[in-house]
C-alpha positions in Angstrom: 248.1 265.1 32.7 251.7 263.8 33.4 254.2 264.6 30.6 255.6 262.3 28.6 259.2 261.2 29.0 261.5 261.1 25.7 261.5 257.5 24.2 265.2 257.8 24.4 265.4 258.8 28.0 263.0 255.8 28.6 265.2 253.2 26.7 268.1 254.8 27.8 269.6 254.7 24.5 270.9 257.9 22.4 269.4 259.2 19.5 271.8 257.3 17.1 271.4 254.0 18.5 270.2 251.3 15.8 267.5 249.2 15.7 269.3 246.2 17.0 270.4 248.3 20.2 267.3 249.8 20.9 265.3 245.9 20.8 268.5 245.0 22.8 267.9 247.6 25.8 264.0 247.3 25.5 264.6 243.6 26.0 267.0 243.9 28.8 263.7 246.6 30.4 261.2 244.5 29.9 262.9 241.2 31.5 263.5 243.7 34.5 259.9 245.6 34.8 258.0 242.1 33.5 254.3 241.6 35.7 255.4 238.2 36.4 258.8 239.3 38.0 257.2 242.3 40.3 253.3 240.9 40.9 253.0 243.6 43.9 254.5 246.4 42.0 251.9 249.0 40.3 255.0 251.2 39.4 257.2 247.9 37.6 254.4 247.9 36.1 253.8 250.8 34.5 257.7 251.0 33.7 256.6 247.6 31.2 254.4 249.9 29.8 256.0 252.5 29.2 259.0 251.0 27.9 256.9 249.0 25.9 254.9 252.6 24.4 258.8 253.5 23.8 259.9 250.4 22.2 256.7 250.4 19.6 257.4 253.9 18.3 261.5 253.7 18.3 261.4 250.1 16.7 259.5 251.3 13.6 261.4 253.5 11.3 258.7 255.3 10.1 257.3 256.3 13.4 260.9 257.0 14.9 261.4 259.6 11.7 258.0 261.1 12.5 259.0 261.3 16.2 262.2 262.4 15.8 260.8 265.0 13.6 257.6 266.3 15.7 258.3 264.5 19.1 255.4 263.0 20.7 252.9 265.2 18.6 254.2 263.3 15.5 253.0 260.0 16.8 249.4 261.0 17.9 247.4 258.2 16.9 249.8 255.6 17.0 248.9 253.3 19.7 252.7 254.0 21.2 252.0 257.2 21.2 249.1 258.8 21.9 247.9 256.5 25.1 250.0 254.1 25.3 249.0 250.2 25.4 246.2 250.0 28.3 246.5 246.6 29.5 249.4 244.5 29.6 247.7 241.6 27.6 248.4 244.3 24.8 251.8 244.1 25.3 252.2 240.5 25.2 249.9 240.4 22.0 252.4 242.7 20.1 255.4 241.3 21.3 255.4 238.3 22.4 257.8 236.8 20.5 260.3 239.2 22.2 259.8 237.0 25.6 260.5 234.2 24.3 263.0 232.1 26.6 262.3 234.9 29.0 261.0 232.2 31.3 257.7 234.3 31.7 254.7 234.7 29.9 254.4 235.2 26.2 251.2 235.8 24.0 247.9 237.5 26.0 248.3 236.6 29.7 246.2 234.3 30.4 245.2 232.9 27.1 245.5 229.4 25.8 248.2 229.8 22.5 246.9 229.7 19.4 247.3 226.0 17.2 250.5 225.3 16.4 252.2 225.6 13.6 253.0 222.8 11.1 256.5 221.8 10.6 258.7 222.3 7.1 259.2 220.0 5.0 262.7 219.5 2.7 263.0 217.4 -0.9 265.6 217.9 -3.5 265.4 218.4 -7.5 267.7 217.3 -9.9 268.4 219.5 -13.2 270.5 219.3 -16.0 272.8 222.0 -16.8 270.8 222.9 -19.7 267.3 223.5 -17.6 269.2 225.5 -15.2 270.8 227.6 -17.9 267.2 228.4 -19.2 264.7 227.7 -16.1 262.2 225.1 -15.7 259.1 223.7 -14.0 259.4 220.8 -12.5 257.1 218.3 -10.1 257.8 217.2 -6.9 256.3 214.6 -5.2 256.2 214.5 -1.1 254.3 213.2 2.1 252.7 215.1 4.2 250.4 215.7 7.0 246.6 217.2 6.2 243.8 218.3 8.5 242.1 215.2 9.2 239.0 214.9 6.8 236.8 213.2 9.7 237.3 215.8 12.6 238.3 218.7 10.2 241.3 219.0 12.1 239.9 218.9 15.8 241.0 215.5 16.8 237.3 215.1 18.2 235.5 212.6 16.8 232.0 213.7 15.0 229.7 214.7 17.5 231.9 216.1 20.1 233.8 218.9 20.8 237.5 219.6 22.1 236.8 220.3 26.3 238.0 222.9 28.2 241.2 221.5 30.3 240.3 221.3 34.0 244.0 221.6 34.8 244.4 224.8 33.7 240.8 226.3 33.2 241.3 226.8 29.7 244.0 229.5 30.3 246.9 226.8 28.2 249.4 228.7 31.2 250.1 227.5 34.9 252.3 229.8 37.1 254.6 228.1 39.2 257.1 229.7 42.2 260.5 229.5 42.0 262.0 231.1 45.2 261.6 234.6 44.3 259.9 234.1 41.1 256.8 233.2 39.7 257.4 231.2 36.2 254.5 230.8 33.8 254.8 227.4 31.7 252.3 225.6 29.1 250.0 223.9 30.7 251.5 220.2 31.2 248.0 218.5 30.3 247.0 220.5 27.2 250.3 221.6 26.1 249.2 225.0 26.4 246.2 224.8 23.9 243.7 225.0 26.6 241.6 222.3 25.3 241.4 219.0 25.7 240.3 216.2 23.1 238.0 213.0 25.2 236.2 211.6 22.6 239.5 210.9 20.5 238.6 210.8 16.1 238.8 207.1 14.9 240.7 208.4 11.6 243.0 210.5 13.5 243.5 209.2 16.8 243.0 212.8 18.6 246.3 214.2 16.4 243.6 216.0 14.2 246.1 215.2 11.0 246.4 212.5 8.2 249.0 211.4 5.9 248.3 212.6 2.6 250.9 212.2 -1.0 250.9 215.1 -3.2 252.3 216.5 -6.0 253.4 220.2 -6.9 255.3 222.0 -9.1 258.1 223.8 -9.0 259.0 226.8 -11.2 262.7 227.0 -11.2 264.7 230.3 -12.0 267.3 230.2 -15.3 270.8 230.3 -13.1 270.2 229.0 -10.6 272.9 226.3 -9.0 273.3 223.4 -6.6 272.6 223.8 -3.0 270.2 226.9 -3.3 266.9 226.1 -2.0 263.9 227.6 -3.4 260.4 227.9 -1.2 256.5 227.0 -1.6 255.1 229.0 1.1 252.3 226.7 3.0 253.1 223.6 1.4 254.6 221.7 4.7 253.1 220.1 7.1 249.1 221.0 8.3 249.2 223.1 11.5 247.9 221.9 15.2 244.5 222.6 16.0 244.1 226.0 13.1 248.2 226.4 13.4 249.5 228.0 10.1 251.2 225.0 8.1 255.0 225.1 7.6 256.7 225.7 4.0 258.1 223.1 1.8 261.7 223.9 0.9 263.4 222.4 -2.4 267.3 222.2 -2.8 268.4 222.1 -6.0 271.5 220.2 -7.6 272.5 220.1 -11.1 274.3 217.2 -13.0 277.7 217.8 -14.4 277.6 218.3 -17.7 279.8 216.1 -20.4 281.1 219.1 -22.2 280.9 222.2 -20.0 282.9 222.9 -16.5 280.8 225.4 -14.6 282.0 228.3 -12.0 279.5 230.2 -10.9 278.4 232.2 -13.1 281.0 231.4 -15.8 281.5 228.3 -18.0 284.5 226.2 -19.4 284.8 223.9 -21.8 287.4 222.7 -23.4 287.7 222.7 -27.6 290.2 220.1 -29.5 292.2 221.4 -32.5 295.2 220.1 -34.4 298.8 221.5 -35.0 298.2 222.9 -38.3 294.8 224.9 -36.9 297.0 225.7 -34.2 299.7 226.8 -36.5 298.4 228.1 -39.7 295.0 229.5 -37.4 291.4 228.5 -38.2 287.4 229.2 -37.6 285.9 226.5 -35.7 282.2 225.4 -34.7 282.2 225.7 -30.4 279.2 224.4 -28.1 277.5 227.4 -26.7 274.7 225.9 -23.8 271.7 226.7 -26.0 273.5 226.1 -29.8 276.5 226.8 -31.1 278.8 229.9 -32.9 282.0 230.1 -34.4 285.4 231.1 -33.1 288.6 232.2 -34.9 291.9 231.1 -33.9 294.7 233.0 -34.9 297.6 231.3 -36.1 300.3 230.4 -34.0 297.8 230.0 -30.9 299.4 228.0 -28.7 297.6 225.4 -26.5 296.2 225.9 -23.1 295.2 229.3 -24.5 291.9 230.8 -23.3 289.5 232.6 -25.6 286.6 234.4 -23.4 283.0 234.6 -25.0 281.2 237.4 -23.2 277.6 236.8 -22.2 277.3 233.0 -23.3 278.0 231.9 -19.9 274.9 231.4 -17.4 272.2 233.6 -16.8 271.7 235.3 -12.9 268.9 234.2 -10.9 269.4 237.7 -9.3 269.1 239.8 -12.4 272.5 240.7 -12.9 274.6 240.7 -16.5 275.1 236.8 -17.3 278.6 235.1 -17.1 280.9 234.6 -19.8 282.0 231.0 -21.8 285.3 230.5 -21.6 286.9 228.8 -24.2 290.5 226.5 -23.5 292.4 225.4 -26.5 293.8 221.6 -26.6 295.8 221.1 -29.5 295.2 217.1 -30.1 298.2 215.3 -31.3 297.1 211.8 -33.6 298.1 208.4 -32.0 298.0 206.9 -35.7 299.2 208.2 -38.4 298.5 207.3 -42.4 301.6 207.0 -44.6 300.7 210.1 -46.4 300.4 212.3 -43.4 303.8 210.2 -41.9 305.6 211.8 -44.8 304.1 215.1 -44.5 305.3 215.4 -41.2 308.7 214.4 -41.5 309.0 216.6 -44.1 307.7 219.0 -41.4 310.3 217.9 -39.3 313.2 218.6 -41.7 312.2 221.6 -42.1 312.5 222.3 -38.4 315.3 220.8 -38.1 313.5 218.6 -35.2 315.0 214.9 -34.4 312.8 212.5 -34.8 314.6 209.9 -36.0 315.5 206.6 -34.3 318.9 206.8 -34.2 319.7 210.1 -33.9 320.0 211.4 -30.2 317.3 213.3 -28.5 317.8 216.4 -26.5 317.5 214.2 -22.9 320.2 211.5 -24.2 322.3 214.3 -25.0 322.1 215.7 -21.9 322.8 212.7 -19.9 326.0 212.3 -22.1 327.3 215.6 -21.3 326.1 214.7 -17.6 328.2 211.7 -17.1 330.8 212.6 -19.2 329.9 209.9 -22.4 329.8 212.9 -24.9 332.6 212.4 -27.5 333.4 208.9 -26.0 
């Protein structure tokens, strides 16, 4: 019995490569040692398979601990690592998604591709601040495409069966030379399903799929904020021919809101207050998104002034500590005033010593005075 080489040796990688570098250099092997690229060469051959064995045990972290651990004895069992894959058709059935835009074969040599799968589908869901603070369920409606309810999907109608493709003999792969090499495409005729559909179904036309309107519901996570996307797994489009169906995805956007400003995580809003709760301080009622609490304003605070609420902010969709509301002070100044509270101020504005009246100058007259020389004049 031939001894084994080293996985490493055979990937020509070191022992510290990364995941990414080790699929990298078994890619770059297996595009030089592929069947399709040496048809006459036993050993090529065996080099796929062999970089393949290498590639199964080195791209899995578990086995690559065990191996790196016990060596080939710590993989016994594996099919990497006790035998090896016998046939190249096993290859292809593990990986094939790794020759992709090879230009080669993919899948089991030879074998028609399974259905294909249906496509995703994209709608959007509007929220209010207030259902996106605390998480919702909503309903969506969409169109889609079903398995046809005449041919159950088979695009025959009832009575007959999808044919085996003449073209291809059912393999769903022609090979085709290229100068040196020999390129394996879908079959042209069957589209690499290796059937074909004769008796077409009078519902479907042969596609095997209807239109069908539906309605699902959508549970929505508290936090959660405009352009994510959330994802129903299987509710897109039916597959091809037994094809997997595609996922429905949902982007979310939320309305502004009249009162609060959001960032992130955090909220602002902006609270009105006059110059004596400015001056002399104050509690006051503020907005929280679910109710309200109450705020103290010390005296003297001066506008623009920010007071931060921790934890009344929104909640994380991720699990992490909610954001905080942030509270900015406005300090509103009255475009009409009562008699009364006209006395009051002026009064007020002896007191300061402030000019407010008409025909006394203000600080930008005097100014302009001293500017252009008019002061004393």
């Amino acid at each position: 019995m031939a001894t084994k080489r080293c996985y490493y040796e055979v990937l020509e990688v070191s022992k510290t490569a990364s995941t990414q570098e080790i699929k990298k250099s078994y890619k770059k092997m297996a595009l030089q040692y592929h069947p399709d690229r040496n048809s006459d060469d036993e050993n090529a051959t065996e080099k796929f398979k062999e970089a393949a064995e290498a590639y199964e045990v080195l791209g899995d972290d578990e086995k690559r601990r065990r191996y790196d651990q016990y060596g080939h004895a710590g993989v016994q069992g594996a099919r990497g690592g006790a035998g090896g894959f016998q046939d190249v058709g096993d290859i292809f059935e593990a990986f094939g998604d790794l020759f992709e835009g090879f230009g080669f074969g993919g899948g089991r040599r030879g074998g028609a591709r399974r259905g294909g799968r249906g496509s995703d589908l994209k709608t959007s869901l509007e929220l209010d601040l207030t259902e996106a603070a605390k998480g919702v369920e909503k309903e969506v409606e969409i169109q889609r495409k079903k398995p046809c309810g005449r041919c159950s999907g088979s695009g025959a109608e009832p009575g007959h069966s999808p044919e085996t493709c003449d073209y291809c003999g059912g393999h769903g792969q022609v090979v085709q030379s290229q100068g040196f090499f020999r390129v394996q495409t879908a079959c042209p005729t069957c589209r690499g399903s290796g059937k074909v559909v004769r008796h077409k179904c009078n519902n479907c036309y042969g596609s095997g799929r209807e239109d069908e309107h539906v309605t699902r519901t959508v549970t929505v996570p508290a936090g959660i904020e405009t352009g994510q996307h959330l994802c129903l797994r299987g509710e897109g489009e039916a597959g091809v021919q037994g094809g997997a169906s595609g996922d429905l995805y949902v982007e979310i956007r939320v309305r502004e809101h009249p009162i609060f400003h959001r960032e992130g995580s955090h909220l602002l809003c902006e609270i009105p207050i006059s110059y004596s709760q400015a001056a002399l301080g104050a509690i006051i009622e503020i907005p929280l998104i679910d109710g309200q609490d109450t705020l103290k304003i010390p005296a003297g605070t001066q506008p623009g002034h920010l007071f931060q609420i921790r934890g009344q902010g929104m909640p994380d969709p991720r699990g992490r500590p909610p954001g905080d509301l942030h509270v900015e002070i406005q300090v509103v100044v009255p475009k009409k005033l009562s008699e009364e509270h006209r006395e009051l101020l002026m009064k007020l504005a002896d007191h300061e010593e402030a000019e407010v009246h008409p025909n006394q100058k203000n600080w930008f007259e005097r100014l302009r005075d001293f500017v252009t020389g008019a002061e004393g004049s």
